[in-house]
N, C-alpha and C positions, 0 to 999 in steps of 0.2 A: 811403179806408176807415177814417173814424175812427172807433173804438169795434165796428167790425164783426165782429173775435171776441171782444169780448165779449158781446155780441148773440148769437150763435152758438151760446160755450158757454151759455148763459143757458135756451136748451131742451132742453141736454141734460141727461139724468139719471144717476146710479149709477156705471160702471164705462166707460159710452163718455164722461162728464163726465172722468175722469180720464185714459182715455188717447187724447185728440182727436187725429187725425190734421190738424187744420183750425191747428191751434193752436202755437208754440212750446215752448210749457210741456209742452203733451200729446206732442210728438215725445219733448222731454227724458224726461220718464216711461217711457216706450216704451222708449228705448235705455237707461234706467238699470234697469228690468226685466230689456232684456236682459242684461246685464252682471252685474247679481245670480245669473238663472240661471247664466247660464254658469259665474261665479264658484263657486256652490253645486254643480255637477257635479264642476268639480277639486277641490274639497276633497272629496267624498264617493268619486270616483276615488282620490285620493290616500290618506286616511286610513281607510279600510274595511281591515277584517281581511284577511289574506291566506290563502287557502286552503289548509292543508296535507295532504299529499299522503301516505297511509299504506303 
């Protein structure tokens, strides 16, 4: 399989060019994605005002 994803990613376009399931690169994306979200909900968990209660 030499050169065969880059052949691959080569006819993809836009947003499935960047997060290729087919691909190393494209998984790495993927999971560093995840890990941004996830990261961005604890902090917005964490530091959001707390409700006070009258």
């Amino acid at each position: 399989m030499a050169g065969g994803e880059e052949a691959e990613a080569a006819k993809l376009t836009g947003i499935s060019k960047i997060f290729n399931a087919q691909t190393t690169r494209g998984r790495a994306n993927v999971a560093m994605a995840t890990y941004a979200s996830v990261g961005l909900l604890i902090a917005y968990f964490t530091l959001k005002p707390k409700k006070s209660k009258k």
